[in-house]
N, C-alpha and C positions, 0 to 999 in steps of 0.2 A: 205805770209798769216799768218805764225806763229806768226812772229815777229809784224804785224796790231795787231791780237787779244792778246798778251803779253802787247805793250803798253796800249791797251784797259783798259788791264784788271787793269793794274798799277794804270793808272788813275782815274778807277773808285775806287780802294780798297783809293787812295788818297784822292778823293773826299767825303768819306765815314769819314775818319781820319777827315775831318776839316769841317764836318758839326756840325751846333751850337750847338746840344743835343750832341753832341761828346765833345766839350769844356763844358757843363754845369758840366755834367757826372767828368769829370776830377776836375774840378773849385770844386767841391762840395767835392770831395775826399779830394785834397789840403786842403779845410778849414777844414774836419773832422781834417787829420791829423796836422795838424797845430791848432787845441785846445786842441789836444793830448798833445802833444808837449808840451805846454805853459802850460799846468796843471803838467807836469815833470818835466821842466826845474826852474831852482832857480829863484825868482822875483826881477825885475832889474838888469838884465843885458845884455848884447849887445846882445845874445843869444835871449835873450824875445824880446828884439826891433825886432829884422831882423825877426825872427815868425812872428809877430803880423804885420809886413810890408805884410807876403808872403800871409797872411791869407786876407788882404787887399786887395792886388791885386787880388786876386781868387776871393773874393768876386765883387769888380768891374768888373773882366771879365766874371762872371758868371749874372751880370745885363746885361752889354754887350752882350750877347749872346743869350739872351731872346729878345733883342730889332730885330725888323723889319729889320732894314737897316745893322745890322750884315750880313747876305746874300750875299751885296754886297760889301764888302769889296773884294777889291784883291787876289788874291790866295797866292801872295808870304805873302801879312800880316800877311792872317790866318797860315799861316807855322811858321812865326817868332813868331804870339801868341803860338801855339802849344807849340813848342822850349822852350819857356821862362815855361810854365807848366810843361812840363817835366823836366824842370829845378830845377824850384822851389819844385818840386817833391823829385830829389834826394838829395835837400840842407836840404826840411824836414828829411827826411832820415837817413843822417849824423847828423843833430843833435842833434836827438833821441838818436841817437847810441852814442854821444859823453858825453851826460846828466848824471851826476854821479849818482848812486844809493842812494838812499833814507836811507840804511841800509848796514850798515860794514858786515852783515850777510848775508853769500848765504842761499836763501830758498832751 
């Protein structure tokens, strides 16, 4: 009986994880962070492409996810979208963090 209500419960906190306002929610983060990013980073260089891609993708899977037929999508898809957000998540991340300072000067 445990073990019923544990998967239950797995799968519902899963299903919770890859409903569409759950990808908006994220999608809309990404592209905050990702003009963050691109307003840091130096202009023209591989750095600003790959942002300006990640900011792209969030952006089209945040249409995506507003659309009707988003719903039925597959479950393993909507995992492998997930995946690829939190992806592009920690690549924003790292690049932030790799962006050199504006100023020789610590504030």
């Amino acid at each position: 009986m445990r073990d019923m209500i544990r998967a239950l419960k797995a799968r519902w906190q899963l299903s919770r994880r890859l409903e569409p306002r759950e990808f908006l929610s994220m999608a809309e983060e990404i592209q905050t962070m990702a003009r963050s990013a691109a307003r840091a980073c130096p202009p023209h260089t591989e750095l600003q492409s790959a942002i300006q891609r990640i900011h792209d993708d969030a952006e089209a899977l945040a249409r995506r996810a507003v659309a009707p037929d988003f719903r039925r999508l597959p479950l393993q898809e909507r995992m492998i979208l997930r995946q690829g957000l939190v992806q592009s998540r920690r690549q924003l991340l790292q690049s932030m963090q790799c962006v050199p300072s504006p100023t020789r000067l610590l504030q």
